[in-house]
C-alpha positions, 0 to 999 in steps of 0.5 A: 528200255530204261528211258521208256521206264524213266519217262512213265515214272516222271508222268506218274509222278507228276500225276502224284504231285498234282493231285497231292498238292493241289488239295492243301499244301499247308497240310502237306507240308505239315504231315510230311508230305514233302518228304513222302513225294522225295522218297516217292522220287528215289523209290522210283529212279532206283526201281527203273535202274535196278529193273533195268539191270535186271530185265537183261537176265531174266529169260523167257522161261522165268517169266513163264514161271513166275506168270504160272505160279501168280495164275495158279496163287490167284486160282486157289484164292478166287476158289477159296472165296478170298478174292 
């Protein structure tokens, strides 16, 4: 599971880097964007560790939970006119 998550990460990330550099790299460079695809990497490789600790004790019901609460959040604001 955790090398499927790897494997995503390392092509979204790619598709960043591309697409950030091939615009103007003088200006990456100068605004920090160097840095903002360094912090995008660890943000990534610790996401995929730590979710893929966590995937082991979610159970079924929890995500029951979680997807009905979202479903009944989106709900009330689509009615509200938020959304």
């Amino acid at each position: 599971m955790a090398i499927s998550a790897v494997v995503v990460d390392i092509s979204r990330l790619i598709v960043h880097a591309v697409t950030l550099f091939s615009r103007d790299f003088a200006m990456l460079t100068n605004q920090g964007g160097i840095q903002l695809v360094a912090a995008e990497s660890l943000v990534v490789f610790a996401g995929a560790f730590i979710g893929s600790r966590i995937l082991k004790k979610i159970t079924m019901r929890a995500i029951q939970a979680v997807v009905g609460m979202m479903l009944i959040v989106l709900s009330i604001a689509m009615g509200a006119g938020i959304l």
